[in-house]
Every structure is written in C-alpha cells, then in structure tokens.
C-alpha positions in Angstrom: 45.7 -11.7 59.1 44.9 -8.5 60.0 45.2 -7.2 56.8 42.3 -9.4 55.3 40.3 -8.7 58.1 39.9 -4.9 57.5 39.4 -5.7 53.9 36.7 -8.0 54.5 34.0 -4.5 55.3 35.9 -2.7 52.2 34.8 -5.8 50.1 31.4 -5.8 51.4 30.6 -2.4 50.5 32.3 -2.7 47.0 29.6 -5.3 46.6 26.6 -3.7 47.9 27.5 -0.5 45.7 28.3 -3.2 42.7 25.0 -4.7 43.3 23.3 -1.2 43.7 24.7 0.3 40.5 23.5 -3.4 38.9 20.1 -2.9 39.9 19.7 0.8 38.4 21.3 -0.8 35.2 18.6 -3.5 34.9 16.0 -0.4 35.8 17.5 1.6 33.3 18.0 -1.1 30.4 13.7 -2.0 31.7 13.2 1.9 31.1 14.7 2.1 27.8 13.2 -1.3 26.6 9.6 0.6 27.3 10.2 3.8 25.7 11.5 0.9 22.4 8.2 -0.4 22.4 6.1 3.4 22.4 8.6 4.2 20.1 7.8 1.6 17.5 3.8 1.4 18.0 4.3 5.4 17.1 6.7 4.6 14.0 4.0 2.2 12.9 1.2 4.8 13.9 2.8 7.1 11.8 3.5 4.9 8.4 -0.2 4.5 8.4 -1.0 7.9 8.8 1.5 8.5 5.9 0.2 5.6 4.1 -3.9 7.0 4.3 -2.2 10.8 3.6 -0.4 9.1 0.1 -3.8 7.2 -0.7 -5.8 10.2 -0.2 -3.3 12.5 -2.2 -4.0 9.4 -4.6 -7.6 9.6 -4.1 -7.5 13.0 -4.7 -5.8 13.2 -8.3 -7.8 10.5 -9.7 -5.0 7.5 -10.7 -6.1 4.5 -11.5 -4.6 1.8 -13.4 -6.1 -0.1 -16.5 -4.4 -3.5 -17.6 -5.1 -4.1 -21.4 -3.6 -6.5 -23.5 -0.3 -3.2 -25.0 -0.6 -3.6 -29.1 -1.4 0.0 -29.1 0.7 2.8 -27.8 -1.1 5.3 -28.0 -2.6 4.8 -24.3 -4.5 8.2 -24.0 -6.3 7.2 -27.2 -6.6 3.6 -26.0 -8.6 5.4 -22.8 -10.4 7.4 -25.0 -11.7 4.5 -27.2 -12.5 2.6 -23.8 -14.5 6.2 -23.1 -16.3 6.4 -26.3 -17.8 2.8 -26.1 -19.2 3.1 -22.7 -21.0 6.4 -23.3 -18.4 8.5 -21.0 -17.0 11.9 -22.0 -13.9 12.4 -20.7 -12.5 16.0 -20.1 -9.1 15.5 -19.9 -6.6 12.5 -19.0 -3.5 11.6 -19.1 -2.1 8.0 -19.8 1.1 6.1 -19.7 2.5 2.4 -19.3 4.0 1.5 -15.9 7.0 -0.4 -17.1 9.0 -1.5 -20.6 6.5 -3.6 -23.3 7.9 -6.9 -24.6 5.8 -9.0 -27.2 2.7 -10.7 -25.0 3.0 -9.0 -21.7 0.5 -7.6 -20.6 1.9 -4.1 -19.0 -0.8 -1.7 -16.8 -1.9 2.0 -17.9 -1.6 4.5 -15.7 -4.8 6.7 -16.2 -4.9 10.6 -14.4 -8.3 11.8 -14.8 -8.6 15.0 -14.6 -11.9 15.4 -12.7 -12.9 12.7 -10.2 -16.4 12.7 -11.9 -14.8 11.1 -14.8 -13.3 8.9 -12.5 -16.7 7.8 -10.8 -18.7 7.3 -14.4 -15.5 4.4 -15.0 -16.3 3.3 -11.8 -20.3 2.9 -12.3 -19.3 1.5 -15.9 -16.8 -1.2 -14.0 -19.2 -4.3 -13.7 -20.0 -4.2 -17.4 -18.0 -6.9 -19.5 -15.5 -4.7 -21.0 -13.4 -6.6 -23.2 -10.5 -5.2 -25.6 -12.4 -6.1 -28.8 -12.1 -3.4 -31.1 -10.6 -1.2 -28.9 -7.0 -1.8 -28.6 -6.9 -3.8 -32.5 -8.4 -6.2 -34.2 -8.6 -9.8 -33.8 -8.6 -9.1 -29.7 -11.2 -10.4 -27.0 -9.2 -9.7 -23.7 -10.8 -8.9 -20.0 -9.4 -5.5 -19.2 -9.2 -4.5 -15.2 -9.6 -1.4 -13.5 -8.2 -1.1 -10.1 -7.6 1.9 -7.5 -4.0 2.7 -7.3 -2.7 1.8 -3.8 0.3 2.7 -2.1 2.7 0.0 -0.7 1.2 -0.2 2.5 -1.8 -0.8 1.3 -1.1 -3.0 -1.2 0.2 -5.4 1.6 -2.5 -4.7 3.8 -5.1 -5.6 0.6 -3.4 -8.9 0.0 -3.1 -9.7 3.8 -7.2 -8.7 4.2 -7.6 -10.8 0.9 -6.0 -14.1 2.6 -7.6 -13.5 5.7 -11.0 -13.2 3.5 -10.5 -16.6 2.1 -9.6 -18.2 5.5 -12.4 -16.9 7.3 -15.0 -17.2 4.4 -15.6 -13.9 3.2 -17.5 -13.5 0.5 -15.7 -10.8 -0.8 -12.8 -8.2 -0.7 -12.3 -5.3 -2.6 -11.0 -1.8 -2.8 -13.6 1.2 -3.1 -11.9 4.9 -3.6 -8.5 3.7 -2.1 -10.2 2.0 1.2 -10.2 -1.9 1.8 -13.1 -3.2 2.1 -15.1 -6.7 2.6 
C-alpha cells in the first residue's frame, strides 16, 4: 500500500506536465492555423498581382482575339481585309488561329498589333456591324467578335462579374483594355 501511495504525487505531476505540454500543443497547432490563413490571403494577393502583371504584359503587346467564321487561312490577310473595309491602316500584325480547324467550327484569331494605336482605331471601329461578308469568302454574312485577351484569372473573374451582373440587374459588363468593367 505504500507503494501506491508514493506513486499517487508521481502521477499527479505526470499529469499536470501532460496537461501543460497539451496546452502549448493546442497554442502551437492555434499559432500555426493563423500564420495558414496570412499565408493563403498572401498566395491569393499575390496570383492577382501576377494575374494584373500578365494582363498588362497583355495590354502592353496589343493581343486581341477575332472570332470569324475560318474558310480562309490566310488570317493576317483576313485582318487586313477586316482593316481595309473599316478605313484602318495597319502597320504591322501578326495573326494565327488558336486551335486545329475542322469543317463549321468557328476557331478564334489571335491578332498582335504592332502598335497599340492600331489597336485603339479596332476598338473605336468595334460597335460598327462588322459582318464576314466579302471578307473571309463569298456567300458569308457572319457576326465577327473582338474581345481583349484575358488571362485565366480573369477570365474567371469576368464570368463570375458577368453572373453577378445578371443577378443584381446590371445593365452591362464588359472588358475595356484588359480591366472588368460594369
């Protein structure tokens, strides 16, 4: 009997050091849970900042994407012949399709202007009916869009805005030199 008796303190300070070391666990594990959360608000500070850095780059070098019904191509002179029927000189450009054609898809051009005031004269030109009627080839009377080119985050944040837009009764929302707008 003793024995158990002298164990009985022993015991009690195992405990209070077991219950000690248990407390600066749950304040450690709290600690670590906090620096978590700054640590993700500053991974998602920084993928916006990298997302307005890639649309500026963007921005910068003039892309832009054209979606014309693809008979043709030849999508710098495509551009060109857009150019020449709304009055706009261009410099210089380059063009390509973003993706493989297959018969009826309709598959975007990439345009690079090379100087942002050709850029801006599309841009003024935009609200005018353009369609792909003698154009691209004959026998065609497509709508043809123009469109900033956004980067992923964007994109999402665009089609988020544009939800929100219609469930709060926005008029509109749109996309002017690579910033959301409404």
């Amino acid at each position: 009997m003793r024995k158990n008796l002298t164990r009985a303190p022993i015991l009690q300070d195992i405990v209070q050091k077991l219950n000690s070391m248990e407390d600066k666990y749950d304040n450690i594990f709290n600690e670590q849970i906090e620096i978590n959360k700054g640590l993700q608000i500053n991974v998602e500070s920084m993928r916006k900042k990298i997302g307005m850095l890639k649309q500026d780059k963007n921005e910068k070098e003039h892309h832009n994407l054209w979606y014309i019904d693809p008979e043709s191509e030849r999508t710098v002179d495509i551009v060109n012949r857009i150019a020449n029927s709304l009055n706009i000189e261009l410099e210089e450009i380059e063009a390509f399709r973003l993706g493989k054609r297959e018969p009826g898809d309709v598959v975007p051009i990439k345009v690079i202007f090379g100087r942002k005031q050709d850029k801006l004269n599309f841009v003024k030109k935009k609200k005018d009916k353009i369609t792909t009627e003698g154009l691209v080839y004959e026998g065609t009377n497509n709508k043809f869009y123009f469109n900033d080119e956004l980067t992923k985050y964007n994109q999402e944040l665009f089609k988020i805005t544009k939800e929100f837009g219609r469930g709060n009764e926005y008029k509109y929302v749109w996309v002017k030199n690579g910033k959301i707008m409404h």
